[in-house]
Gaussian input, Z-matrix of N, CA and C with variables (Angstrom, degrees):
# hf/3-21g

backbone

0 1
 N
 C     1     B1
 C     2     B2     1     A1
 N     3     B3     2     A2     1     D1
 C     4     B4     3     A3     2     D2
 C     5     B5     4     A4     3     D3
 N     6     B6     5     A5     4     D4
 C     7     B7     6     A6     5     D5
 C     8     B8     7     A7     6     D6
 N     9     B9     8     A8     7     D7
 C    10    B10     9     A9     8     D8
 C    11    B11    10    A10     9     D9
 N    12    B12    11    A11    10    D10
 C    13    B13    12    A12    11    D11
 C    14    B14    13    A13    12    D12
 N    15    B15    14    A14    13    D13
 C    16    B16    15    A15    14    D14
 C    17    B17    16    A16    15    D15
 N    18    B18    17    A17    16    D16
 C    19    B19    18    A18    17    D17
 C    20    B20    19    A19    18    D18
 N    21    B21    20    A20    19    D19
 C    22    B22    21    A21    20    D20
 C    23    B23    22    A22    21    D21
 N    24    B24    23    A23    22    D22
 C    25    B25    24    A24    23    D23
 C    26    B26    25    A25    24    D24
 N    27    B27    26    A26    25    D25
 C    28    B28    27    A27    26    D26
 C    29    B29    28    A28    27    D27
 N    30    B30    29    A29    28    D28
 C    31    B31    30    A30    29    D29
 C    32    B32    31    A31    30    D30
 N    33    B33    32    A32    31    D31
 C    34    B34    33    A33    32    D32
 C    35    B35    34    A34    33    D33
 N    36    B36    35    A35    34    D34
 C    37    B37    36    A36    35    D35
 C    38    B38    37    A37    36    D36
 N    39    B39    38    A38    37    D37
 C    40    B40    39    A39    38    D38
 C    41    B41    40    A40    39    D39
 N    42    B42    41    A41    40    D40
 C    43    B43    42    A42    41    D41
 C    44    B44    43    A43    42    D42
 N    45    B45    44    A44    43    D43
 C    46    B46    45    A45    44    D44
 C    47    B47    46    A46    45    D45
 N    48    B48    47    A47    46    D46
 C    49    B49    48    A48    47    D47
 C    50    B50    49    A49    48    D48
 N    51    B51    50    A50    49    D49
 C    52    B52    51    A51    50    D50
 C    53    B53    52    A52    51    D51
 N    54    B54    53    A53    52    D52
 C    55    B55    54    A54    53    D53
 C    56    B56    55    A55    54    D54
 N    57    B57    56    A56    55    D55
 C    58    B58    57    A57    56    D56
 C    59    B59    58    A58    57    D57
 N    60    B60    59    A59    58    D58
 C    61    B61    60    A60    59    D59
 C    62    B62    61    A61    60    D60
 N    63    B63    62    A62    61    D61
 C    64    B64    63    A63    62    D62
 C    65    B65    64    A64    63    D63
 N    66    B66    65    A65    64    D64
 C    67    B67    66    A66    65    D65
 C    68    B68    67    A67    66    D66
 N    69    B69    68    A68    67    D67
 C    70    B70    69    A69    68    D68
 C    71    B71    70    A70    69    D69
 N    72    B72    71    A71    70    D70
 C    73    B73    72    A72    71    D71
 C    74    B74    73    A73    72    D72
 N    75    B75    74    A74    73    D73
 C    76    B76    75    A75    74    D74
 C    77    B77    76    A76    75    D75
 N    78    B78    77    A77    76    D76
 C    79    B79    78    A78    77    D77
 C    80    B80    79    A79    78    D78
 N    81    B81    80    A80    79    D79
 C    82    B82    81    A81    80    D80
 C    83    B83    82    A82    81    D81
 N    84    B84    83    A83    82    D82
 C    85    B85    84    A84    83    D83
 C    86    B86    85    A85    84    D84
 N    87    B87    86    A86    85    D85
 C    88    B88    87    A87    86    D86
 C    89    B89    88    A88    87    D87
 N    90    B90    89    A89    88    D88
 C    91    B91    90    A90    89    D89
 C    92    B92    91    A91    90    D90
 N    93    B93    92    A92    91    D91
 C    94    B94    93    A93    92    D92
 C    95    B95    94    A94    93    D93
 N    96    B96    95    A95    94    D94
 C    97    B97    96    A96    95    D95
 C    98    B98    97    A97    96    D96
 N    99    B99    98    A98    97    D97
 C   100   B100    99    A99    98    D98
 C   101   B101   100   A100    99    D99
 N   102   B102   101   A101   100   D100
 C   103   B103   102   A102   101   D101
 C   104   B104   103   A103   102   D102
 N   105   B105   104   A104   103   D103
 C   106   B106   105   A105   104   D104
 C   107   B107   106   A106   105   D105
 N   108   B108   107   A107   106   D106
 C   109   B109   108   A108   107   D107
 C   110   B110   109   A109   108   D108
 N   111   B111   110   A110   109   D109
 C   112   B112   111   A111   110   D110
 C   113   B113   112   A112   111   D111
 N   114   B114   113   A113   112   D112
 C   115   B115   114   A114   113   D113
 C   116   B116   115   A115   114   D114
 N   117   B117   116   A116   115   D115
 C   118   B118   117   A117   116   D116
 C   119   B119   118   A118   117   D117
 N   120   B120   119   A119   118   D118
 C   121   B121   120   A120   119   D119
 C   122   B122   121   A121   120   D120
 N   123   B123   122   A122   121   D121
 C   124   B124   123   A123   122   D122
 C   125   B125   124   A124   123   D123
 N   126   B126   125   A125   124   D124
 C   127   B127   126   A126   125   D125
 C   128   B128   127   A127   126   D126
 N   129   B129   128   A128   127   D127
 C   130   B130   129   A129   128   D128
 C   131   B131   130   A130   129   D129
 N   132   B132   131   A131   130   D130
 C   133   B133   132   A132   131   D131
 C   134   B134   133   A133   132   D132
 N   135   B135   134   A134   133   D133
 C   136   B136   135   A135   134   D134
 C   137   B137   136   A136   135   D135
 N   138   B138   137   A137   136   D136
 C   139   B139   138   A138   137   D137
 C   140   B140   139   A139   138   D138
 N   141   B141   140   A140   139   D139
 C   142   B142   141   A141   140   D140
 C   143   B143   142   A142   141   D141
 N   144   B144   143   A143   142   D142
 C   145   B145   144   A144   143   D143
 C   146   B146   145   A145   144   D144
 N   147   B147   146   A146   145   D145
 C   148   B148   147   A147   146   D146
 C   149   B149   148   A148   147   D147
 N   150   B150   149   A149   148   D148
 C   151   B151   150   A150   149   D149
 C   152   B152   151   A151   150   D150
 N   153   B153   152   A152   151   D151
 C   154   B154   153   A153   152   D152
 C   155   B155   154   A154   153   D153
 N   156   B156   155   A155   154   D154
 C   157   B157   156   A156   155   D155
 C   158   B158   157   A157   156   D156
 N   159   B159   158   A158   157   D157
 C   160   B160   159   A159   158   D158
 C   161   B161   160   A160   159   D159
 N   162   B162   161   A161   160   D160
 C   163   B163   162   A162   161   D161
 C   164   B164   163   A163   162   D162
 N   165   B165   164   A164   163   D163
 C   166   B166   165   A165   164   D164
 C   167   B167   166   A166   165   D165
 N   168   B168   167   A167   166   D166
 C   169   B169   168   A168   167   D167
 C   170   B170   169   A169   168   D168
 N   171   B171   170   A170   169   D169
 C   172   B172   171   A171   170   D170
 C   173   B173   172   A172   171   D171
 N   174   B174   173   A173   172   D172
 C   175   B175   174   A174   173   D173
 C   176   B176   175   A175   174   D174
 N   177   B177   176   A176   175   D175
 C   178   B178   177   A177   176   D176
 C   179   B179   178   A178   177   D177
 N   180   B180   179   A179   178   D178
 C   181   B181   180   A180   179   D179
 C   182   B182   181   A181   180   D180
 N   183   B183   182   A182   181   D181
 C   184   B184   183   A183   182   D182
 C   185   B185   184   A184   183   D183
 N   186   B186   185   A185   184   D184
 C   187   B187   186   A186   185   D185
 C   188   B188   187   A187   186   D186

   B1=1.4547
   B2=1.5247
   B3=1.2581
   B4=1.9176
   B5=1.3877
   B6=1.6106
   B7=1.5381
   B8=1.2286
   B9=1.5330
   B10=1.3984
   B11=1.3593
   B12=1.4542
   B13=1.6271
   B14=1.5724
   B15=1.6005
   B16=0.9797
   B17=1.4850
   B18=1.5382
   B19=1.3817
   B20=1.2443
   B21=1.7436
   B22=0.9580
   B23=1.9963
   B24=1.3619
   B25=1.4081
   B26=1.2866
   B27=1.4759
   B28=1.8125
   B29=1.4579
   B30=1.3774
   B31=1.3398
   B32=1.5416
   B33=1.2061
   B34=1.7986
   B35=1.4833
   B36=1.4063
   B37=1.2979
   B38=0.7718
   B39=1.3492
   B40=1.5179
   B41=1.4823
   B42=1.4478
   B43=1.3844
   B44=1.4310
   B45=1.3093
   B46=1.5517
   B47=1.8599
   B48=1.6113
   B49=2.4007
   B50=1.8490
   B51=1.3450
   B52=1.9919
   B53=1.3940
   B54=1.0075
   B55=1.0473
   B56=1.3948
   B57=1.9932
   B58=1.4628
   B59=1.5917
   B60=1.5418
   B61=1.7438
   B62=1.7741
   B63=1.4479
   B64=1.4339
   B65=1.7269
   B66=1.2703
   B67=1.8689
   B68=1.5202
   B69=0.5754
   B70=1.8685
   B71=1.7428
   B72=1.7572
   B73=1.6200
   B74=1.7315
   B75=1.6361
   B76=1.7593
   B77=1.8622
   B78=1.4959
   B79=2.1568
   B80=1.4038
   B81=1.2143
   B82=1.6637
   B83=1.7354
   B84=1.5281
   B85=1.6243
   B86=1.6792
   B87=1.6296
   B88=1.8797
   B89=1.4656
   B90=1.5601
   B91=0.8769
   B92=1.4895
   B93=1.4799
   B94=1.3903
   B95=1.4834
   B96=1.5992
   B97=1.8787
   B98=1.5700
   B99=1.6298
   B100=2.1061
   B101=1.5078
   B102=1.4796
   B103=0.9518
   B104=1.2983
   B105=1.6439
   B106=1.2510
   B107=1.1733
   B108=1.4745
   B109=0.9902
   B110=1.3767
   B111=1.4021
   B112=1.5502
   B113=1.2414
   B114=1.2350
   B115=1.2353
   B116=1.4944
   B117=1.5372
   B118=1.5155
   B119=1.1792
   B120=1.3611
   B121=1.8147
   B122=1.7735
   B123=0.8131
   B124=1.5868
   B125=1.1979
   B126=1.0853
   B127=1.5860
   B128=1.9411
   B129=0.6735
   B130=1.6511
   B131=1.2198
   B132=1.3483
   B133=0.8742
   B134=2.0732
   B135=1.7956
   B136=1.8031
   B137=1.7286
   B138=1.0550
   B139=1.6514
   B140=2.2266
   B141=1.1290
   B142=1.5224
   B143=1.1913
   B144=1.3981
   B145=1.8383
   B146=1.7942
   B147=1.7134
   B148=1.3346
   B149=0.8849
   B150=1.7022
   B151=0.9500
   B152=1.6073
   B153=1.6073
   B154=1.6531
   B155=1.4829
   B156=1.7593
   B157=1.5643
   B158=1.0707
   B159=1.3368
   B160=1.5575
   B161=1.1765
   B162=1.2377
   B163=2.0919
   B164=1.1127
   B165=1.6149
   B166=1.5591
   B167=2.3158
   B168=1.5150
   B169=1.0311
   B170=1.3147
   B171=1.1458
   B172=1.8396
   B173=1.5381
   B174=1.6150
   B175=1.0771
   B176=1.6975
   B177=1.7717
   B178=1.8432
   B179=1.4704
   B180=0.7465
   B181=1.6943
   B182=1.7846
   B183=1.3264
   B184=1.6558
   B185=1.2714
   B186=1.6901
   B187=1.5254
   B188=1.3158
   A1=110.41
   A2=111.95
   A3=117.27
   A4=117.99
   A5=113.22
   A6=126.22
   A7=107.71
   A8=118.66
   A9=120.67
   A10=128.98
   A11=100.68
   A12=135.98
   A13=82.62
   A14=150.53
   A15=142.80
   A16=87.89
   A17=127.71
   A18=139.89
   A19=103.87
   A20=123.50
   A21=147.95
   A22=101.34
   A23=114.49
   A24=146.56
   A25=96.11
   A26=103.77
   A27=125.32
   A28=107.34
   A29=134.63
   A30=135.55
   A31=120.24
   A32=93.54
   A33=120.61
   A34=99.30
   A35=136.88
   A36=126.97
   A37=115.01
   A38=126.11
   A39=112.52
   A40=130.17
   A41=107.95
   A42=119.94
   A43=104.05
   A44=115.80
   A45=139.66
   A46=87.76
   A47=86.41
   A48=86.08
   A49=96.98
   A50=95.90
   A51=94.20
   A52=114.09
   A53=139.20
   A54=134.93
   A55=151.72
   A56=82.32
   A57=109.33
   A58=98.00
   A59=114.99
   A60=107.54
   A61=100.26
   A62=106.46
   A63=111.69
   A64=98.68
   A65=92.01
   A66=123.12
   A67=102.71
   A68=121.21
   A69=123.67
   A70=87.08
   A71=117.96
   A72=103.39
   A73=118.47
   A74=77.97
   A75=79.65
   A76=105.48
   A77=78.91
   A78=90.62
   A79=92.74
   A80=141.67
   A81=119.45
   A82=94.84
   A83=119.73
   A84=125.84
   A85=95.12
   A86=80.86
   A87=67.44
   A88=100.30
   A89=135.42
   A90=147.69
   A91=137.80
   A92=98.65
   A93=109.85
   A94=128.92
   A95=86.78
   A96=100.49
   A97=98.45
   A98=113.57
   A99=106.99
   A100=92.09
   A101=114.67
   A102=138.89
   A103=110.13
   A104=123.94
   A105=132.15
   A106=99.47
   A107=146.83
   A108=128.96
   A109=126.27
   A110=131.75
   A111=131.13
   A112=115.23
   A113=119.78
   A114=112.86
   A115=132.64
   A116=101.14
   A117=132.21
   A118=130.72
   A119=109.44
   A120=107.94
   A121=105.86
   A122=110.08
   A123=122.35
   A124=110.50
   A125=133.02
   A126=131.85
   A127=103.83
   A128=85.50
   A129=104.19
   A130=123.01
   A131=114.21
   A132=125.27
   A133=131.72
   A134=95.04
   A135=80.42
   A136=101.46
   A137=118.67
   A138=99.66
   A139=78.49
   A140=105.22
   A141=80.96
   A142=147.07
   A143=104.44
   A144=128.92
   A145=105.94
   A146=113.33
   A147=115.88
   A148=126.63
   A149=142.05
   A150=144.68
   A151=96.92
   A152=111.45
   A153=120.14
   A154=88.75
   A155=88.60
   A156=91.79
   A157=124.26
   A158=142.71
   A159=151.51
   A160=114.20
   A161=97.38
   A162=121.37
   A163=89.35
   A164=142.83
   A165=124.20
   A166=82.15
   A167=115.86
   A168=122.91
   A169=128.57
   A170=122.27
   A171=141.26
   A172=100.17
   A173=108.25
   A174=82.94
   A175=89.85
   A176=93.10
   A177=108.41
   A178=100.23
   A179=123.29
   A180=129.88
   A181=108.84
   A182=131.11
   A183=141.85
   A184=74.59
   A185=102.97
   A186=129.32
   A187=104.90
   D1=-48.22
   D2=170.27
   D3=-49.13
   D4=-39.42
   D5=165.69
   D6=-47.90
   D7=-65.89
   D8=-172.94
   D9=-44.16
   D10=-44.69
   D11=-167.56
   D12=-65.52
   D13=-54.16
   D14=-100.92
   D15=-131.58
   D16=-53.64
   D17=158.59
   D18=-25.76
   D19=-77.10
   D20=-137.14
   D21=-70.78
   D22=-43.37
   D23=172.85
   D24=-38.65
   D25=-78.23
   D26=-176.02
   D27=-45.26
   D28=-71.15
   D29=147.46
   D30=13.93
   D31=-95.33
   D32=174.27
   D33=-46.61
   D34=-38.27
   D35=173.54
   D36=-71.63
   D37=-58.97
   D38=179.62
   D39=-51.93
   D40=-44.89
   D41=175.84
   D42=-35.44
   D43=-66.64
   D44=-158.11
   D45=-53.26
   D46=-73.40
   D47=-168.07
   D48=-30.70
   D49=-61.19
   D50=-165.58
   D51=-53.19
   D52=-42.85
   D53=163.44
   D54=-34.17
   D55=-38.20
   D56=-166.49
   D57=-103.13
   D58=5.88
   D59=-167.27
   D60=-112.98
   D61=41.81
   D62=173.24
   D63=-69.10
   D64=154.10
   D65=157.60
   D66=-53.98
   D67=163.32
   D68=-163.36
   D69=-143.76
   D70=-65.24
   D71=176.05
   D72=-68.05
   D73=146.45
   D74=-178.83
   D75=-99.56
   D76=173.99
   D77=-177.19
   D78=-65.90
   D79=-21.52
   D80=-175.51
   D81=-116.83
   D82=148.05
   D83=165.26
   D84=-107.06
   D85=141.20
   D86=163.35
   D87=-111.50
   D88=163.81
   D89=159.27
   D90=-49.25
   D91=-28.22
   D92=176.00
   D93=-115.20
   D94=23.50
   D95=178.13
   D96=-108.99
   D97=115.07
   D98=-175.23
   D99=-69.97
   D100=161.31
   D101=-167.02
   D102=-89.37
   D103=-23.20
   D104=177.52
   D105=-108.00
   D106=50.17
   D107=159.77
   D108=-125.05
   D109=132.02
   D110=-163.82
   D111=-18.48
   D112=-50.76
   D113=-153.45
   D114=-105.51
   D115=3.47
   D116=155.32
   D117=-41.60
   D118=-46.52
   D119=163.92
   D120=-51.35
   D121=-83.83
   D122=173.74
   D123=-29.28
   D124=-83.17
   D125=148.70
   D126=10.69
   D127=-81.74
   D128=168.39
   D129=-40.73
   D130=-90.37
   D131=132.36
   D132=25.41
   D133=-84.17
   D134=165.70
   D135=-96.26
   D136=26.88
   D137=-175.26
   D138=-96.25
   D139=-69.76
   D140=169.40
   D141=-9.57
   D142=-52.28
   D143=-167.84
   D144=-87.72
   D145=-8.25
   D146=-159.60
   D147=73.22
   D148=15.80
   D149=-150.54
   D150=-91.80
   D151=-45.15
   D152=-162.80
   D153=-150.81
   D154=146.95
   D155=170.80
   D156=-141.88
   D157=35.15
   D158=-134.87
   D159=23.48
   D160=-155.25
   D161=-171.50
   D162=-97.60
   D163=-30.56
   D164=171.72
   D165=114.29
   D166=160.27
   D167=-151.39
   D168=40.16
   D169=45.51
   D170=167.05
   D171=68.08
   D172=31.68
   D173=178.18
   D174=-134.33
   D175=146.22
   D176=-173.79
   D177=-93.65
   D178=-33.85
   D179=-176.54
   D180=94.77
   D181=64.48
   D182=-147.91
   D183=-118.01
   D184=114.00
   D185=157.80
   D186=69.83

C-alpha cells in the first residue's frame, strides 16, 4: 500500500511539472499587447491553447 501511495505521488508529479513547462510565447506577437504588462502571459497563454486569436495582422485589439 506505501508502494502504491509512493508510485501514485510520483505520477501526479510528474504529470503536474509537464504540463506546467508549456511555452508561454506564441508563433504569432501581436503588436499591441506591451510586453510588461500583467496580462500578457495569459494573453499568450490562450492564444496558444486556441482559446483567442486577435483581429488577424498581429493585432489582438488590447484596450
Amino acid at each position: 500500500m506505501k508502494m502504491k501511495k509512493m508510485i501514485l505521488t510520483g505520477v501526479v508529479l510528474a504529470a503536474t511539472t509537464l504540463t506546467s513547462l508549456s511555452n508561454v510565447q506564441a508563433d504569432t506577437t501581436f503588436k499591441d499587447v506591451p510586453a510588461n504588462h500583467w496580462s500578457t502571459k495569459a494573453i499568450y497563454d490562450l492564444t496558444n491553447r486556441k482559446v483567442v486569436q486577435g483581429y488577424g495582422n498581429n493585432i489582438f485589439g488590447f484596450g
